[in-house]
C-alpha positions in Angstrom: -19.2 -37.1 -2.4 -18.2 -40.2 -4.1 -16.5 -43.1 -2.0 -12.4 -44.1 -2.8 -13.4 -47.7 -3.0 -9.6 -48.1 -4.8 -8.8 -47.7 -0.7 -9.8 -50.8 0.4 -7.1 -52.4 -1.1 -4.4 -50.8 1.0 -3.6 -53.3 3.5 -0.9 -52.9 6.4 1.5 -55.9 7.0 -0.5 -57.6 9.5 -3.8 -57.2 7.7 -2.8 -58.2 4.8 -1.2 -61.3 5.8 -4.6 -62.2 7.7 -6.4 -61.6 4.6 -4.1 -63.9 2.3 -4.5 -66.7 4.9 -8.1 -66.2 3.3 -6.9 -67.3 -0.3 -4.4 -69.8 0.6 -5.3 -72.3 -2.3 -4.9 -68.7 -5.0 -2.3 -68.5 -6.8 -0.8 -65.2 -5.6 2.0 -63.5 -7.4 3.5 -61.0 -5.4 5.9 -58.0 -6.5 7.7 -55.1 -5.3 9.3 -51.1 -6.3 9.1 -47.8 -5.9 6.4 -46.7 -8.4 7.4 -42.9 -7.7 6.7 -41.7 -11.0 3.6 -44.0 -12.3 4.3 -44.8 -16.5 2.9 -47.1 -18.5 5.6 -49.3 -18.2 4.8 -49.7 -14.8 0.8 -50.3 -15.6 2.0 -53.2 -18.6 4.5 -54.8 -15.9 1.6 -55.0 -13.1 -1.0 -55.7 -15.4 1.4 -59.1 -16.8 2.0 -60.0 -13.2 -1.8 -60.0 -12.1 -2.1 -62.4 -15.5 0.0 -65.2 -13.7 -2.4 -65.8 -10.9 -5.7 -65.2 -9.2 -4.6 -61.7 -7.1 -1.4 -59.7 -7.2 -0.1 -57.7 -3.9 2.2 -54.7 -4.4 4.3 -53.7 -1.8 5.9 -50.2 -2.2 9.2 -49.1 -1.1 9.1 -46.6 1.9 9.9 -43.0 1.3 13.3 -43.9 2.9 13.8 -46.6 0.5 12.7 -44.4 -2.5 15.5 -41.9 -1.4 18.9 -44.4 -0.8 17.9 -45.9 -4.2 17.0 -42.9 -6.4 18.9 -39.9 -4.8 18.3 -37.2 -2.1 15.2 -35.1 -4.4 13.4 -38.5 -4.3 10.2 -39.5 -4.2 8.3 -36.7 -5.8 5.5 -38.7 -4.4 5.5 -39.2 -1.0 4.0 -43.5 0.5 0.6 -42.4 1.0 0.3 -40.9 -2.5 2.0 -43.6 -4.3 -0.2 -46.4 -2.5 -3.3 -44.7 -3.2 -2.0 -44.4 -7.3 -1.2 -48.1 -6.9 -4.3 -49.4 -5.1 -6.3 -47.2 -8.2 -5.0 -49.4 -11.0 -7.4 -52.2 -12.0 -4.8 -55.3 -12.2 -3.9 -54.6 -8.3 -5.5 -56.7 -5.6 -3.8 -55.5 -2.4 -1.2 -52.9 -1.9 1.6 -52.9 1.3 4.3 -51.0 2.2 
């Protein structure tokens, strides 16, 4: 069975902020959304973000979040889903929530 090696890049609050005290002299361009239905829109915007530094960290919204924003049927994909979808695309560096 192959390894999710994509999975090391999801990061709780706490660790992540102990692993960015790592890189303090990176440039580190953070950003933030829902990401509920993954387009390539989504993949073009992340992919110019990680340009303007060394790492990018995307936090997702929580399910909550998803749902006051977007409407009661929202997210299709529930936080555990979406950070694992996130955390697979090549541009990302560190995923929170």
């Amino acid at each position: 069975m192959m390894r999710c090696n994509y999975l090391t890049k999801i990061y709780t609050q706490d660790q992540l902020k102990k692993k960015l005290k790592t890189l303090r002299f990176r440039k580190i361009v953070f950003t933030n959304g829902c990401f509920d239905l993954l387009h390539k829109g989504h993949v073009r915007y992340l992919e110019k973000a990680r340009n303007l530094g060394s790492h990018l960290v995307v936090a997702l919204n929580s399910d909550h979040s998803v749902r006051e924003l977007k409407g009661h049927k929202r997210p299709l994909n529930i936080l555990k889903d979406r950070l694992e979808v996130i955390a697979a695309l090549e541009a990302v560096d560190f995923v929170t929530w």
